[in-house]
C-alpha positions in Angstrom: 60.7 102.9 55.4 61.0 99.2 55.5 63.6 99.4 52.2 65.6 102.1 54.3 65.8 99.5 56.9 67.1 97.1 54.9 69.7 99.3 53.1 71.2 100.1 56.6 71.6 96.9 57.9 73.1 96.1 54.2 75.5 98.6 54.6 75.9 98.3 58.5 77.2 94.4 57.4 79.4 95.6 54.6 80.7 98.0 57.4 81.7 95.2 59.6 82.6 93.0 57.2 85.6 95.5 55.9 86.4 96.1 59.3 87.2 92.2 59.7 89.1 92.3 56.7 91.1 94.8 58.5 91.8 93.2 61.8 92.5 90.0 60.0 95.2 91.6 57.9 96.7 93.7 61.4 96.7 90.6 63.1 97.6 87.7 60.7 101.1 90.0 60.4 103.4 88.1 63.4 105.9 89.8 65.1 109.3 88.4 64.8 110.2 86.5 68.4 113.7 85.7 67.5 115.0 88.4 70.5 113.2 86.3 72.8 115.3 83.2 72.3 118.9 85.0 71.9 118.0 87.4 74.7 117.3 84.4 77.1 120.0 81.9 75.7 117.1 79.1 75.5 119.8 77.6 72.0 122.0 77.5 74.8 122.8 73.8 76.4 122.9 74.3 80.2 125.9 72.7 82.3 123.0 70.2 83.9 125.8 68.6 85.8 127.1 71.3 87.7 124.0 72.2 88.7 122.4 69.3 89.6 125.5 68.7 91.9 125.3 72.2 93.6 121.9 71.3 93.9 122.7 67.9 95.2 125.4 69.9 97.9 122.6 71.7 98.9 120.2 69.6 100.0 122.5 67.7 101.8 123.9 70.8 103.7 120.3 71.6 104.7 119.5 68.0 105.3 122.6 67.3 107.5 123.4 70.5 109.5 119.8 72.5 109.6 117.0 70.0 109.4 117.7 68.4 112.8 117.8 71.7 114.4 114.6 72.5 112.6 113.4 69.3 113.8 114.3 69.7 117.3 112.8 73.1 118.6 109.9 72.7 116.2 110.7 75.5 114.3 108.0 75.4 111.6 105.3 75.7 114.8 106.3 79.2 115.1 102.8 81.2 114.5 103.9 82.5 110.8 101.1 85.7 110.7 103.3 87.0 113.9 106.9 87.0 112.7 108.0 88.7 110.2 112.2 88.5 110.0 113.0 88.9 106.6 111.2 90.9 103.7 109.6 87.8 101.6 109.8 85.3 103.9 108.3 84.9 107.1 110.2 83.4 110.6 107.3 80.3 110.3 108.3 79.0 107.2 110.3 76.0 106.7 112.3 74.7 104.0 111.6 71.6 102.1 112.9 69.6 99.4 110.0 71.2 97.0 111.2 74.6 97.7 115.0 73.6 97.6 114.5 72.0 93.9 112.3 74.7 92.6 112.8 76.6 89.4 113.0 80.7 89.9 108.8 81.5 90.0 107.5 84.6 87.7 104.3 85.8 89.0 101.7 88.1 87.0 99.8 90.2 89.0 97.3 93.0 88.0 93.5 94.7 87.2 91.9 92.4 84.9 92.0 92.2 80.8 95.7 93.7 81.3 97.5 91.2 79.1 99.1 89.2 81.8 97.5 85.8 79.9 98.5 87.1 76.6 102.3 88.5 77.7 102.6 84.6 78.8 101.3 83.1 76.1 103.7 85.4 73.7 107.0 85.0 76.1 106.2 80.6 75.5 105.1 81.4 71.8 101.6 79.7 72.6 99.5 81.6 70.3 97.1 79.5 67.7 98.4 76.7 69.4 95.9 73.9 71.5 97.5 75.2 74.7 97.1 78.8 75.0 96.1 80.4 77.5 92.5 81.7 77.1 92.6 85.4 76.9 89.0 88.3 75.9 88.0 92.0 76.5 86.4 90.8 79.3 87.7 88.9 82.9 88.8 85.5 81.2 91.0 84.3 84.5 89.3 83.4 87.4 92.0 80.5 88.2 95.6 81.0 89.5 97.5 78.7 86.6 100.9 77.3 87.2 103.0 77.2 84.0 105.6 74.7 84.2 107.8 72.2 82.5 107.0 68.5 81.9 107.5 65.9 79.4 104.3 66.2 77.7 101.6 68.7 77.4 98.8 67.9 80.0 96.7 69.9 83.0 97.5 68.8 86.6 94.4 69.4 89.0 94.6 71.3 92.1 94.3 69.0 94.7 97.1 66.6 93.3 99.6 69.8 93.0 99.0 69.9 96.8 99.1 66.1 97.7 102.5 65.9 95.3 105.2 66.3 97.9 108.2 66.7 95.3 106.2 70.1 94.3 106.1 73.6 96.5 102.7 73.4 96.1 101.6 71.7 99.3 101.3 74.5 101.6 98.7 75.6 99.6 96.3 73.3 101.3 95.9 75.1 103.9 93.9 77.7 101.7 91.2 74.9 101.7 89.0 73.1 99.0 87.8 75.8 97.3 91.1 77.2 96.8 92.1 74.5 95.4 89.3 74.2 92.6 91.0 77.2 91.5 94.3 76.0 90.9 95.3 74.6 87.6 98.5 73.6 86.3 99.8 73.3 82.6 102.7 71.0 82.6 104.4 71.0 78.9 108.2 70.8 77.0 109.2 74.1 76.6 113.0 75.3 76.6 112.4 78.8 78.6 110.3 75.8 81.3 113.1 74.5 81.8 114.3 77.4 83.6 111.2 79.0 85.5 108.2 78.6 86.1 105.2 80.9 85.7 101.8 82.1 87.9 99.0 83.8 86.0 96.7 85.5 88.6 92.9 86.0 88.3 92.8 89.5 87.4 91.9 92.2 90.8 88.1 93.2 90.1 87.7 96.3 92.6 83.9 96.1 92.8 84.2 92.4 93.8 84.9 91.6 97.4 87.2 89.0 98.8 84.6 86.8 99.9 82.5 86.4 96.6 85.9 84.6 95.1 85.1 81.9 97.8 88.9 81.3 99.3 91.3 84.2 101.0 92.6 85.7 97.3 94.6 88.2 99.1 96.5 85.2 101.4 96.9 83.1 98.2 98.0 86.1 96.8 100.9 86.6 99.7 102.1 83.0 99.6 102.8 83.7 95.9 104.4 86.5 96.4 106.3 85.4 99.2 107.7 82.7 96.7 108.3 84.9 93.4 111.3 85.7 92.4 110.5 88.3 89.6 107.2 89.8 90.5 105.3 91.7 86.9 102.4 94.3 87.4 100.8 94.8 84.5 98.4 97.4 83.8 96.7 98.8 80.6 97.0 102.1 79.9 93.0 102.4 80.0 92.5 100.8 83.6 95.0 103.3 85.6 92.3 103.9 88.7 93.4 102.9 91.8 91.1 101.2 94.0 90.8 99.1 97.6 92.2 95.7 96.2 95.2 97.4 94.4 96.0 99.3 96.9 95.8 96.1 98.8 97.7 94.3 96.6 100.9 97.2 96.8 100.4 96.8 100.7 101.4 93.1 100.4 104.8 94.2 98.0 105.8 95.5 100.9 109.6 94.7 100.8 109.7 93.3 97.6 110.3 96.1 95.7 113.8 95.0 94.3 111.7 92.0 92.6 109.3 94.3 91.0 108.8 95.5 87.0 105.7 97.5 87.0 104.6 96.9 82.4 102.6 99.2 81.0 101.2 97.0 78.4 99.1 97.8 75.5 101.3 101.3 74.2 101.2 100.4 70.9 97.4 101.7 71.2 98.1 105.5 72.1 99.5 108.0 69.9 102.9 109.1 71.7 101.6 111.9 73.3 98.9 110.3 74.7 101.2 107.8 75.9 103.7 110.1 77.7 100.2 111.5 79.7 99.6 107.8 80.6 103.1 107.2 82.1 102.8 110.2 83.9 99.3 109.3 85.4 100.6 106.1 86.3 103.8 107.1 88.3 101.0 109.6 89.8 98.5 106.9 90.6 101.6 104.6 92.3 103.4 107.1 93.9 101.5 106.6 97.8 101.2 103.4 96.9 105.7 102.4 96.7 107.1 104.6 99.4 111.0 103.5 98.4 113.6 106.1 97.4 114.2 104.3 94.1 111.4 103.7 92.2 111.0 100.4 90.4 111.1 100.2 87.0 108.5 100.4 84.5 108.8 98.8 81.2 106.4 100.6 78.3 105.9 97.7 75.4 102.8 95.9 74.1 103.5 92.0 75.0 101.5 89.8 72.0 102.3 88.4 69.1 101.5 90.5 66.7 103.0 93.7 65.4 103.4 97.3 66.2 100.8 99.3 65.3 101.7 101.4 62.9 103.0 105.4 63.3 104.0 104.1 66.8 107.7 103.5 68.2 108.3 100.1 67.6 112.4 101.0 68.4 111.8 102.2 71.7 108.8 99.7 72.5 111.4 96.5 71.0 114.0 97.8 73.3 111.9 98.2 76.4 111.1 94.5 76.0 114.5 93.2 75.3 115.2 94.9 78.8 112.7 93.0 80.6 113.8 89.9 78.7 117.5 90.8 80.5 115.8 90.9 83.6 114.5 87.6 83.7 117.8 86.1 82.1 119.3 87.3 85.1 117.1 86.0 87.8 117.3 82.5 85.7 121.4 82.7 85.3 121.2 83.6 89.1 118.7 81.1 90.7 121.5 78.6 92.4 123.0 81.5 93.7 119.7 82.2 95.3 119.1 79.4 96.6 121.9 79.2 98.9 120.8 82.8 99.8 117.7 81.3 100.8 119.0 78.2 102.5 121.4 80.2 104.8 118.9 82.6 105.8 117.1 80.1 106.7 119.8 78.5 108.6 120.1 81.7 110.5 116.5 81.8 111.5 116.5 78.5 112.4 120.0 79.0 114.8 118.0 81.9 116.1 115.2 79.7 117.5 117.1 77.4 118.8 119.5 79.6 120.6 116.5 81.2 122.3 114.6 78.0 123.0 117.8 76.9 124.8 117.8 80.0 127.1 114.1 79.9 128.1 114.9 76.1 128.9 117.9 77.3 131.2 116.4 80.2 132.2 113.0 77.9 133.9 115.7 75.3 135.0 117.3 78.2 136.7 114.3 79.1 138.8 112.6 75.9 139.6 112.9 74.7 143.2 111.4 71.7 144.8 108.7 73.5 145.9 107.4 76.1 142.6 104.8 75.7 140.7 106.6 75.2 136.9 103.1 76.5 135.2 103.2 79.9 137.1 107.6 79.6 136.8 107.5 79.6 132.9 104.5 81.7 132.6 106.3 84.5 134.2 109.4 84.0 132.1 107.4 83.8 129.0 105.1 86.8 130.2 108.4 88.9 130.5 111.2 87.8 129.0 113.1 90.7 129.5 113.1 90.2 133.2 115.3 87.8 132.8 117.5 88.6 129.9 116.1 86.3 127.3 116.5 88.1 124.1 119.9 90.2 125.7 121.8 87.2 126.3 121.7 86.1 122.7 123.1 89.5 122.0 125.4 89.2 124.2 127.0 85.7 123.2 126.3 85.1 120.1 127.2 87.1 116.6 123.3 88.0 116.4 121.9 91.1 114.9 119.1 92.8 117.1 117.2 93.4 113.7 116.9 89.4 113.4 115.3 88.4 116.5 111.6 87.5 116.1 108.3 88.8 118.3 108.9 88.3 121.9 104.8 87.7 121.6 105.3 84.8 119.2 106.8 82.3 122.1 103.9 83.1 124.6 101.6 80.8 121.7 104.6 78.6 120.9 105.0 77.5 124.1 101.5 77.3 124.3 101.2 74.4 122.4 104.4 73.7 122.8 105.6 72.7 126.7 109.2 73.7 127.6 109.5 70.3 129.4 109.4 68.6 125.8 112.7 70.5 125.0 116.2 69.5 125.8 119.2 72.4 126.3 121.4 72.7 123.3 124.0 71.4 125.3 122.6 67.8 125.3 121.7 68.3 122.0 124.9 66.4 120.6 126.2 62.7 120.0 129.6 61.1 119.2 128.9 60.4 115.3 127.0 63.1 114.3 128.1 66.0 116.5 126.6 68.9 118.2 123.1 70.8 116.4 124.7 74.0 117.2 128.3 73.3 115.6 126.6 71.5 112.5 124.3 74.6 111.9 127.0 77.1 112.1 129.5 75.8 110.2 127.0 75.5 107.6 126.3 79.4 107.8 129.7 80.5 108.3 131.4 78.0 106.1 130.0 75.7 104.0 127.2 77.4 102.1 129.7 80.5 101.4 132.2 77.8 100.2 129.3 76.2 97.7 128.3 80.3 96.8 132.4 80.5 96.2 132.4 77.2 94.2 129.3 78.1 91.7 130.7 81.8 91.2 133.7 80.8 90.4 132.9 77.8 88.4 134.4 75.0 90.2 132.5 71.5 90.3 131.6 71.8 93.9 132.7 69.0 95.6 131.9 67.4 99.4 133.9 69.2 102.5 137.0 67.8 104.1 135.2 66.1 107.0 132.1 64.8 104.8 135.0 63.0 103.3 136.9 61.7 105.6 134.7 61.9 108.4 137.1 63.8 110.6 136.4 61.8 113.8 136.1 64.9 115.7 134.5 64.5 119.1 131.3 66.8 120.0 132.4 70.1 121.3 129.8 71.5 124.0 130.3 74.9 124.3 127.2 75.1 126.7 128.5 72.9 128.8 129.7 74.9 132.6 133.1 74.1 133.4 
């Protein structure tokens, strides 16, 4: 019996030790990455000049004509969980120089053991290297890691992310301490770096709740969405269930489709048919989950370094991945453009809020007499606004769209903290050098950032404006001002 035994576990090694030989020789033959660098022009030398000057133009439009607006009416008080103006972006936020100077942000989200870790670590060509990103069978990311460019290769901690202004990253403080032990970022010379910057996302454990992680994962999760420009959902063609934190995590897409790429990663490991089954069980599994005519795209490839397995097909897989590689060429060759997107939307939130803060300021100026009480005045104005044609007479006056103006609710807890008395109208709201806020912020919306768009699609150095040359010597025009 004991001799049996022994024979067993003799050939139970040999077993093992052939199938080692095996893996070694599937996995020591490297796929050729060559696509990777043609498909995203990384040989190719950037025209740093020109953008660094639109950039430049930028900040200075935002600095100059919607800052002191911003500044003014205390925009960024705004309760940002109330307001919800724009897909992506929410009325609260505010613009800074972190956000302005950002490179486009790709964010992996998905179930765990997906391949998000490996996909990155193939896309930068980490593999075998120091500086790979730790990937296993089993849940390997329980950080969010921020993969960006620097001069050398080193880890940047949490905390000093947050407390480095020149960063995005500050807001994230507000996630607390133990958020922050759970933010890493790999700083390191890469070309693609350069470019954009990638999020790898602890992967979502459905049997795990939300407050074993020790921090809000699903708000972390928002304010990275919020931010990402190309947004990848990987899943493995063995972990299709759907449960309460995916479901979660589609609720919070919400509006983002068009930045979408749903990757079912891993095909190489199914026969054909088995994986034309799979994409059908994953459109099915999805389907309540994106309620959008179009549906987004789905990329079928297996993202590592190593190569096809074999009897599978490698055209179609090669191909699929060369598409996705387009995709994020294009959000890179487009990220100035972007920008100014950004910036002017911003700059039409902003007018917004200040064009409403002006009226309830005239509107309790209006019905104040010697003898009122201003508490019970404004809280009567701010209780129903309608009653006195708040929200109507912005309509009316200015070219607003009705589908841009904010929560009526959300000024009942700005004012709150926020008296009316410690605002001044828009129309005293101007000076003799620098102008009126309102005529600075609009002819930033309606002229100059379409002129900068203009200037970078058409590739003209773009340039300062007539009057930031000159300085025009205009005096303040006060439109507000009764006649």
């Amino acid at each position: 019996m004991k001799g049996t035994f022994s024979v067993c576990c003799f050939l139970y090694l040999l077993l093992l030790q052939a199938t080692a030989e095996e893996e070694e020789e599937f996995t020591s033959v490297l796929r050729d990455r060559s696509h990777i660098d043609e498909t995203l022009r990384l040989a190719t030398e950037e025209k740093a000049g020109d953008y660094a000057a639109a950039l430049q133009r930028l900040r200075k439009i935002y600095h100059t004509s919607i800052k002191p607006m911003e500044q003014a009416y205390k925009y960024n008080e705004l309760r940002q969980h109330e307001i919800s103006a724009y897909p992506g972006r929410t009325l609260g936020d505010s613009a800074t120089d972190g956000e302005i100077t950002s490179k486009p942000m790709v964010l992996f989200l998905g179930p765990w053991s997906v391949g998000k870790s490996s996909m990155i670590n193939y896309l930068l060509g980490l593999n075998d290297s120091p500086y790979q990103l730790y990937t296993g069978a089993e849940p390997t990311t329980s950080e969010f890691t921020v993969i960006m460019h620097g001069e050398k290769i080193r880890s940047v901690e949490g905390i000093v992310m947050a407390a480095d202004s020149s960063r995005s990253f500050s807001p994230l403080e507000k996630f607390g301490q133990n958020f922050l032990e759970k933010l890493i970022g790999i700083e390191m010379p890469h070309k693609l770096l350069e470019r954009v910057t990638f999020v790898d996302t602890p992967g979502i454990i459905e049997n795990r709740k939300q407050q074993e992680r020790g921090y809000p994962f699903n708000d972390v999760c928002q304010w990275f969405i919020d931010r990402a420009d190309l947004i990848f959902v990987v899943f493995d063609p063995t972990k299709l269930d759907v449960g309460l934190e995916l479901e979660m995590l589609f609720r919070q897409l919400k509006g983002r489709e068009s930045q979408i790429r749903i990757i079912l990663n891993k095909a190489d490991s199914l026969a054909t048919q088995d994986l034309m089954r799979v994409y059908g069980a994953l459109f099915w599994s999805l389907a309540p989950l994106i309620n959008v005519t179009e549906p987004p795209r789905v990329y079928v490839s297996s993202f590592w370094p190593y190569d096809y397995a074999p009897d599978t097909s490698r055209e179609l897989f090669k191909r699929e991945e060369i598409s996705l590689l387009e995709d994020l060429n294009q959000v890179i060759e487009n990220r100035m453009e972007n920008k100014i997107a950004f910036i002017r939307q911003h700059g039409i939130r902003v007018r917004i809020h200040g064009l409403l803060v002006d009226r309830y300021v005239q509107t309790f100026k209006e019905k104040m007499s010697f003898f009122s009480d201003p508490e019970l005045v404004f809280k009567e104005i701010v209780d129903d606004p309608d009653k006195f044609y708040i929200f109507k007479s912005i309509l009316a006056k200015t070219n607003v769209s009705k589908f841009d103006l904010p929560n009526r609710d959300a000024y009942r807890d700005f004012f709150g903290i926020n008296p009316i008395t410690n605002f001044k109208p828009l129309a005293a709201q101007c000076s003799y050098i620098g102008g009126c806020l309102l005529d600075k912020i609009e002819r930033a919306i309606t002229n100059e950032l379409p002129a900068l768009l203009s200037s970078i699609n058409s590739g003209k150095q773009p340039g300062l404006s007539s009057c930031e040359a000159t300085g025009c010597g205009e005096k303040p025009k006060n439109r507000y001002r009764k006649n």
